[in-house]
C-alpha positions in Angstrom: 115.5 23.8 -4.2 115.9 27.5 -5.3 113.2 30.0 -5.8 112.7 31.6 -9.1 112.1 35.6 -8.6 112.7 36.1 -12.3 110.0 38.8 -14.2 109.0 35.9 -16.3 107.7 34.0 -13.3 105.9 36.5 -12.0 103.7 37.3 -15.1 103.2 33.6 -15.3 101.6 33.9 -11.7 99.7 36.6 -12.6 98.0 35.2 -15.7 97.5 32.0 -14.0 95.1 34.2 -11.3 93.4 35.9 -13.7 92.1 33.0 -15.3 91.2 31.6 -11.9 89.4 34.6 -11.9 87.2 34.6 -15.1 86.7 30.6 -14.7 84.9 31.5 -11.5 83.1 34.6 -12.6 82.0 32.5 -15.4 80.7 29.8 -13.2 78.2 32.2 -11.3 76.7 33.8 -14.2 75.9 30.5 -15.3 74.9 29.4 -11.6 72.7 32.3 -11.3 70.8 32.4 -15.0 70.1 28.9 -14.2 68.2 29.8 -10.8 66.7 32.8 -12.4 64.9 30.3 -14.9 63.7 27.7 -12.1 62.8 30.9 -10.2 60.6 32.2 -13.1 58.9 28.5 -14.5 58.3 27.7 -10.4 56.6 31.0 -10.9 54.1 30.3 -13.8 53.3 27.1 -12.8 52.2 28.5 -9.9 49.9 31.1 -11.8 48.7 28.5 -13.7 47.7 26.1 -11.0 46.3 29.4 -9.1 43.9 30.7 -12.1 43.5 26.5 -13.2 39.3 26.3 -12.8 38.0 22.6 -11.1 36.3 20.7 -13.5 32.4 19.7 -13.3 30.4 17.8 -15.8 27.0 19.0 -16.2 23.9 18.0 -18.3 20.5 20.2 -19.3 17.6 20.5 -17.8 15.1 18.1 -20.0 10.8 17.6 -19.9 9.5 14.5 -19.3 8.0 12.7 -22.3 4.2 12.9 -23.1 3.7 9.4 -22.7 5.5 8.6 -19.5 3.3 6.3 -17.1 3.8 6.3 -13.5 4.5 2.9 -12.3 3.8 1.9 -8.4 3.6 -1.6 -6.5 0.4 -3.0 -5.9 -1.6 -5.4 -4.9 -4.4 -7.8 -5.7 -7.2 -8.4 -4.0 -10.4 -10.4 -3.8 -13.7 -9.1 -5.1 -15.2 -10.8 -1.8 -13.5 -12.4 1.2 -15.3 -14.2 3.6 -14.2 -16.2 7.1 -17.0 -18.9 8.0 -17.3 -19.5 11.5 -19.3 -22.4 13.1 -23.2 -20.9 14.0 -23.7 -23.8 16.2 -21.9 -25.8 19.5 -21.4 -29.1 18.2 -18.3 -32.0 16.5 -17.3 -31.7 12.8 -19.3 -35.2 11.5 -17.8 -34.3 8.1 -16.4 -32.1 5.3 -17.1 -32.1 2.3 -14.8 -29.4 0.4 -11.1 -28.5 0.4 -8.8 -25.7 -0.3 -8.8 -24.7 -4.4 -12.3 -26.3 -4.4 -14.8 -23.7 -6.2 -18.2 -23.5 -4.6 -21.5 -21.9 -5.3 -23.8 -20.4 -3.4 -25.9 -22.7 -1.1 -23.6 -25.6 -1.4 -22.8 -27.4 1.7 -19.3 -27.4 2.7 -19.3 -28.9 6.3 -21.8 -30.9 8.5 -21.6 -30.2 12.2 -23.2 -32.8 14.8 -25.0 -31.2 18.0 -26.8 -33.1 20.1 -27.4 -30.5 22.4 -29.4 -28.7 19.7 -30.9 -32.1 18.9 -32.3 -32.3 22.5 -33.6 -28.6 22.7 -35.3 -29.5 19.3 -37.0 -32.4 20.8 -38.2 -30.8 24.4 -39.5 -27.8 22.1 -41.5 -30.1 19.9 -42.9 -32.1 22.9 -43.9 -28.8 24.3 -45.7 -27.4 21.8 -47.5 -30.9 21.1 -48.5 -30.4 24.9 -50.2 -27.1 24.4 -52.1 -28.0 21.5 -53.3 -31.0 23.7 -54.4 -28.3 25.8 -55.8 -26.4 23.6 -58.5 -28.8 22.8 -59.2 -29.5 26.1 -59.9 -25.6 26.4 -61.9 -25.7 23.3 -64.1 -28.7 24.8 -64.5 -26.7 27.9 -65.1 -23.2 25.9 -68.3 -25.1 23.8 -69.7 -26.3 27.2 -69.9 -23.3 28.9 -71.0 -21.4 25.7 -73.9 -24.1 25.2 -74.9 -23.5 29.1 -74.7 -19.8 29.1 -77.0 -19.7 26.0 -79.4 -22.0 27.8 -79.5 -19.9 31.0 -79.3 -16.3 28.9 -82.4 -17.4 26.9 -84.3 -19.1 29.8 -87.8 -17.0 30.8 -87.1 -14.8 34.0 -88.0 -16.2 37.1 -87.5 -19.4 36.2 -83.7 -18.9 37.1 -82.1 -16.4 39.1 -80.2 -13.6 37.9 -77.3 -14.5 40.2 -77.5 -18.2 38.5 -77.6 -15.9 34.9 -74.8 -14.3 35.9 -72.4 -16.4 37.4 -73.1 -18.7 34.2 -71.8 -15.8 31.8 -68.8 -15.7 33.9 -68.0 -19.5 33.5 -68.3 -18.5 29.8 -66.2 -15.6 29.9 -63.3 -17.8 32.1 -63.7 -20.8 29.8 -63.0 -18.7 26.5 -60.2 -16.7 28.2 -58.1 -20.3 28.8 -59.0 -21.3 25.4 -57.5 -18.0 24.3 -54.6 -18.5 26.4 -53.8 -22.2 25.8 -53.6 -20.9 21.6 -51.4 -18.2 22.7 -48.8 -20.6 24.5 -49.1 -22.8 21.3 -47.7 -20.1 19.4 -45.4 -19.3 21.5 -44.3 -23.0 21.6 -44.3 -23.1 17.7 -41.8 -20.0 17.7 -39.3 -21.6 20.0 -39.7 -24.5 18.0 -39.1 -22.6 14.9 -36.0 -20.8 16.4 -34.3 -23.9 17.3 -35.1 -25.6 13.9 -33.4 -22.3 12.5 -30.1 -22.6 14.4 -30.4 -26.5 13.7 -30.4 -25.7 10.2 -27.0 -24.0 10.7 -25.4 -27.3 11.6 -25.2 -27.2 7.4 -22.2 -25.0 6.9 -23.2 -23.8 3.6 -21.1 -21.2 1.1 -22.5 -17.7 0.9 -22.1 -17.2 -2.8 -19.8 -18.5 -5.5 -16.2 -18.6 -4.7 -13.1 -20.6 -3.8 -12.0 -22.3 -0.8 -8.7 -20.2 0.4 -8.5 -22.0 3.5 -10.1 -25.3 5.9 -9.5 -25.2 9.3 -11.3 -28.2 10.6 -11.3 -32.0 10.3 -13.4 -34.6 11.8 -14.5 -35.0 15.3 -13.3 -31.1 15.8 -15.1 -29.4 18.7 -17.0 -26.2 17.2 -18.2 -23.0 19.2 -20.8 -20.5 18.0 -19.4 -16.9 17.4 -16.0 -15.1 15.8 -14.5 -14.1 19.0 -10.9 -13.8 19.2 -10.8 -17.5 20.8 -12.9 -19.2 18.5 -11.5 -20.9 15.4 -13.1 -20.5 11.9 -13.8 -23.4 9.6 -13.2 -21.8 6.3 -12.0 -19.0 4.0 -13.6 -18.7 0.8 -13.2 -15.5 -1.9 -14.6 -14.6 -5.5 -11.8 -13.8 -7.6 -14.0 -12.9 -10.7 -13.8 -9.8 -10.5 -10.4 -8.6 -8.6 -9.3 -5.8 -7.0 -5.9 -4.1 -7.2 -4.8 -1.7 -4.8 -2.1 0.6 -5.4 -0.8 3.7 -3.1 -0.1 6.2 -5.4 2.1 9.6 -4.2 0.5 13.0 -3.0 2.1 14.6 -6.2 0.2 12.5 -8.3 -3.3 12.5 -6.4 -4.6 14.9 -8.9 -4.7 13.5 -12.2 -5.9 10.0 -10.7 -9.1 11.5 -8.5 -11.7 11.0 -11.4 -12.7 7.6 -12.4 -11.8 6.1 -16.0 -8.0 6.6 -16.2 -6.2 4.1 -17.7 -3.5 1.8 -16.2 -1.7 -1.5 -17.6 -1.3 -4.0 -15.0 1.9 -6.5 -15.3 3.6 -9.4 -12.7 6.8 -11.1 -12.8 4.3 -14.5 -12.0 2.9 -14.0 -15.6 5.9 -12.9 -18.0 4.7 -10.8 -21.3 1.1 -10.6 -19.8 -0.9 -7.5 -19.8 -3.8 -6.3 -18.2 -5.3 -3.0 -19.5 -8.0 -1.6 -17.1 -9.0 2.1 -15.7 -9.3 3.4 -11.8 -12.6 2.4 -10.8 -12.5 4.9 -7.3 -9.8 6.1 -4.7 -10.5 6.8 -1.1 -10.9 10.3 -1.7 -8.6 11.1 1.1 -4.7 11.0 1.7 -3.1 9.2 4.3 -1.3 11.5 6.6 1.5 9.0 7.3 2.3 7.8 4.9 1.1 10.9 2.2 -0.5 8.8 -0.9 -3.6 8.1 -2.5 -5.3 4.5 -2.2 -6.5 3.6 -5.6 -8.7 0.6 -6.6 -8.7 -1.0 -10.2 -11.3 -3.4 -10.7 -10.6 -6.8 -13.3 -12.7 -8.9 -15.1 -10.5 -12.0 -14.5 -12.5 -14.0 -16.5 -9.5 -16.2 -16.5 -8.5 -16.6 -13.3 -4.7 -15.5 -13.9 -4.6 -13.3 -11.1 -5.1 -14.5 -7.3 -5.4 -12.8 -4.5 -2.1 -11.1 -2.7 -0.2 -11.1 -5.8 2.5 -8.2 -5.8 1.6 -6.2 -9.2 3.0 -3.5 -11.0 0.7 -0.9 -12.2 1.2 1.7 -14.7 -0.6 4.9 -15.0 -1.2 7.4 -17.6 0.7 10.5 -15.9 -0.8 12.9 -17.7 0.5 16.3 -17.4 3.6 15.4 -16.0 5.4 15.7 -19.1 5.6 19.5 -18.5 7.8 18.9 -15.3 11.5 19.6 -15.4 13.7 16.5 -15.2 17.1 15.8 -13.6 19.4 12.9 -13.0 19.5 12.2 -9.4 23.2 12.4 -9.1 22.6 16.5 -9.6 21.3 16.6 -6.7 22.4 17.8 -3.6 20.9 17.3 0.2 21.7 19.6 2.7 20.1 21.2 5.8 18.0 23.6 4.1 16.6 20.7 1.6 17.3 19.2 -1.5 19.4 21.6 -4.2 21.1 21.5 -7.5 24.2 23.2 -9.0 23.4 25.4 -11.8 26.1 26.7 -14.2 25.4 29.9 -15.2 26.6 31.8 -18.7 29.9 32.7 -17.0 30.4 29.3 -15.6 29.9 29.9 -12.4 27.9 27.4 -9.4 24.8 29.0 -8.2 23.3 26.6 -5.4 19.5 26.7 -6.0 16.7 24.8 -3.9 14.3 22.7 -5.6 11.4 20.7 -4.4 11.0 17.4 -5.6 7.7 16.2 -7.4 8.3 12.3 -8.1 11.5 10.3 -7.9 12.3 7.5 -9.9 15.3 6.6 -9.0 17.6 7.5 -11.3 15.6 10.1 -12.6 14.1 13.2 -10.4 10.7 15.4 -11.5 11.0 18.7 -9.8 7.9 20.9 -9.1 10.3 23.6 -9.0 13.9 25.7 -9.1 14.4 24.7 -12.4 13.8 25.2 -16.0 14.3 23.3 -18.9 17.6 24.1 -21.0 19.1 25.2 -17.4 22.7 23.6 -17.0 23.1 21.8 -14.1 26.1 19.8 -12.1 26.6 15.8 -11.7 28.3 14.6 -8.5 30.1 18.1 -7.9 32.6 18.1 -5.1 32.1 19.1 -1.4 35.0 21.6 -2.1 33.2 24.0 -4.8 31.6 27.1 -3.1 28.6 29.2 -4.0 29.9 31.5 -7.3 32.9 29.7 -8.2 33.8 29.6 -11.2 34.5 26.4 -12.4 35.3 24.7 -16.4 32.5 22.8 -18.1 32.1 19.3 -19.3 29.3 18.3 -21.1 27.9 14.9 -20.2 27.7 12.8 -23.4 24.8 11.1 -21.9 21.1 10.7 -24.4 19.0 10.1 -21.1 19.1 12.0 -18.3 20.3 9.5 -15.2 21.8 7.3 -17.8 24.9 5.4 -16.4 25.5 7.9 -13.1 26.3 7.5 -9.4 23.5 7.7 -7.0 22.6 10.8 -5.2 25.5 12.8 -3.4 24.7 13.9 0.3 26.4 16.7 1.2 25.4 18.5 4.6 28.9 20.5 5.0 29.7 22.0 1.7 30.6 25.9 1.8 27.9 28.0 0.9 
């Protein structure tokens, strides 16, 4: 095929090129205008997610009411509580009250059968009926010789000796000295006779005041030992419910405002549903306990009723007076680390400032603390592990009325940058 090298050909080339030419200039521009914008918004949405501040919710620093109580476990207790043992060796011959039995004082709850006692009784009685025996032989002996001595002391001298005089007056003198001695071993016979008739009378277990029966141990035909050794098993358990004690350990932070008598305290169980019991601190033991840091605290009940037993779990609420002037955070602000507890506050510029605070009663969801803080500060909920000491951070106000109302427990965080 022949080649065309005409002029007209070769301008056709030419523009043909040159079109090439401005089709692929026209292509980059629009290649590289396009990078230049992902370029610039890859840019500013990495300025934005650089200078983007984390999030926190936080919630102010609030005052305890006036009228919030202080509400611990305790428990009730007898006014008396008594174990009966067994004062004399001997068999159970019978029993004649039970557990839930009320009993006064004097009333006999238990017969014991000893005839050992028995026999010691008898031998003591047949002893001392010998020595009075003997006493009136003495006494026979003691007029005799004071009848002779007389008749020899008053006879004219010379009639009878002197030695006959004298050794008269000693037959006197021996005569009352067995008569003296014979009364003397009759008193002692009649106090071992009364000593055995006292333990005898113990074979009567008997109540020692007005009470209830808590607990029998024995049943007829039981052996019974004397004592409350470790080895020796006790008959009953008895206690006066009317009035009863309530113990309660209260904290060391509130040991102060319940050291004085009087203070008033409501006393409620889950055994009696709607029931109150209004009654005041009747002592405390004065003294904390080093282990354990509280107060023990007694309230004493009438109980006329007998709602309350002893060893029931209560709940007792106190009057906390003064504590309404404490600061008051949820517990999810704060934050445990080695240096002890702390909390977030926000500052004006909304920026974290880790502060320490000491704790003064903890509720649960709800923290009183003694100090770090001050009502109206701002403080942080559950803030993150990842937010450092003066970083600034965007607020969220919690929309919640109470403070601890509806918010995760207590964060621990021991390795959060300081």
């Amino acid at each position: 095929m022949p080649v065309d090298f005409s002029p007209d050909s070769g301008r056709r080339i030419k523009r043909f090129a040159l079109a090439v030419a401005v089709a692929l200039a026209a292509g980059f521009a629009v290649v590289s205008l396009l990078k230049a914008r992902e370029r610039s918004e890859l840019a500013e949405l990495s300025r934005s997610e650089a200078e983007r501040r984390p999030a926190v919710v936080v919630t102010s620093v609030r005052t305890a009411g006036r009228d919030q109580s202080l509400s611990m476990p305790g428990e009730t207790a007898a006014w008396l509580e008594s174990t009966i043992y067994a004062r004399v060796n001997g068999y159970v011959a019978a029993w004649y009250v039970d557990i839930g039995d009320h009993v006064h004082k004097g009333q006999v709850m238990a017969l014991i059968d000893t005839p050992e006692l028995d026999a010691q009784l008898a031998a003591a009685q047949a002893q001392l009926n010998s020595a009075k025996a003997q006493v009136k032989v003495r006494e026979a002996e003691s007029e005799f010789a004071t009848t002779t001595y007389e008749r020899w002391r008053d006879s004219p001298k010379g009639v009878v000796s002197e030695q006959e005089r004298e050794a008269k007056k000693a037959d006197y003198d021996s005569a009352i000295a067995r008569l003296n001695a014979a009364r003397a071993q009759v008193a002692l016979n009649q106090a071992e006779v009364n000593n055995i008739s006292a333990i005898a009378e113990f074979k009567h277990v008997t109540a020692p005041y007005d009470g209830v029966v808590v607990e029998r141990r024995v049943d007829i035909g039981n052996l019974v030992t004397a004592g409350s050794s470790a080895t020796t098993t006790p008959l009953y358990r008895i206690s006066e419910d009317r009035p009863m004690r309530v113990f309660v350990d209260v904290p060391q932070s509130m040991s102060s405002a319940l050291l004085r008598a009087g203070v008033a305290v409501q006393i409620r169980t889950s055994a009696l549903a709607g029931k109150v019991f209004d009654g005041t601190v009747t002592r405390t033991s004065q003294a904390i306990n080093p282990q354990a840091r509280t107060l023990k605290v007694e309230i004493d009940l009438p109980n006329r009723e007998r709602l309350l037993i002893p060893g029931m779990y209560v709940d007792v609420a106190f009057s906390a007076d003064g504590a309404g002037s404490r600061p008051q955070v949820p517990a999810a602000a704060l934050v445990f680390r080695a240096s002890g507890p702390q909390v977030a506050l926000i500052d004006a510029d909304s920026r974290v400032r880790f502060v320490s605070v000491t704790i003064a009663r903890d509720e649960g969801s709800v923290v009183e603390l003694a100090s770090g803080v001050k009502p109206g500060d701002k403080v942080a909920l559950n803030i993150s592990s990842l937010i450092a000491d003066g970083e600034q951070v965007s607020v969220n106000e919690s929309s919640d009325k109470a403070p601890g109302a509806g918010l995760a427990s207590v964060k621990s965080d021991s390795t959060a940058p300081r």
